[in-house]
C-alpha positions as CSV (number, residue, x, y, z in Angstrom):
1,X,-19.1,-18.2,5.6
2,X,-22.7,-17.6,5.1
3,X,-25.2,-20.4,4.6
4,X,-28.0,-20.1,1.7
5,X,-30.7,-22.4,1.8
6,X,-33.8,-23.2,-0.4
7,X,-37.0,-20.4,1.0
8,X,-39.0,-22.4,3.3
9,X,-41.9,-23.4,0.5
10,X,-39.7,-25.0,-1.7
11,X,-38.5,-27.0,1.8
12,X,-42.7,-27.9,2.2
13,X,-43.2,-28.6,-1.2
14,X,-40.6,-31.4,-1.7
15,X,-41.8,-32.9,1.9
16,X,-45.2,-32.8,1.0
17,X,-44.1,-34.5,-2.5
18,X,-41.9,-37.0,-1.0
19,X,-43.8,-37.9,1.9
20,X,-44.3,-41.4,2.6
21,X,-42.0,-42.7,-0.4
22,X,-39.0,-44.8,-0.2
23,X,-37.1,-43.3,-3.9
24,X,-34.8,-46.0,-5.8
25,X,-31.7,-45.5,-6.2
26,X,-29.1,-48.0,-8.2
27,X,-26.6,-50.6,-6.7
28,X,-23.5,-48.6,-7.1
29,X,-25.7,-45.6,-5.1
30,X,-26.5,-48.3,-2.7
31,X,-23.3,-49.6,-2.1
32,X,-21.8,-46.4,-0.6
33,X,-24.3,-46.8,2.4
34,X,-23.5,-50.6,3.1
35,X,-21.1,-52.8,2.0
36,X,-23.8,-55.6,1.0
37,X,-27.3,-53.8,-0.6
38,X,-30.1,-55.8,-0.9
39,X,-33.5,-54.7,-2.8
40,X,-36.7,-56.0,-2.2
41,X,-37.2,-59.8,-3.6
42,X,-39.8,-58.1,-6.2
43,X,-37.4,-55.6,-7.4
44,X,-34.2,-55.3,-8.7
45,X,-33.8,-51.6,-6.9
46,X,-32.8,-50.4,-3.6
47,X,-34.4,-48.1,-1.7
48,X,-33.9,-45.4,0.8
49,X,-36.0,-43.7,3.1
């Protein structure tokens, strides 16, 4: 099996975009990464880093 993966600017591009940022993601997304999610008292998201 051969592995095929995204040319190396489209790798800095997305860091460089991404960097520093925490994206939301919903409760059911949340939930598969602890059993009890809890957002941010201001928000009603959840966040992952």
């Amino acid at each position: 099996m051969e592995y095929f993966r995204p040319d190396p600017e489209i790798d800095r591009a997305w860091r460089e975009l991404l960097h520093s940022e925490s994206p939301s993601i919903g409760k059911e997304e949340a939930s598969q990464f602890t059993d009890e999610p809890v957002s941010p008292p201001t928000s009603r998201e959840y966040h992952f880093e």
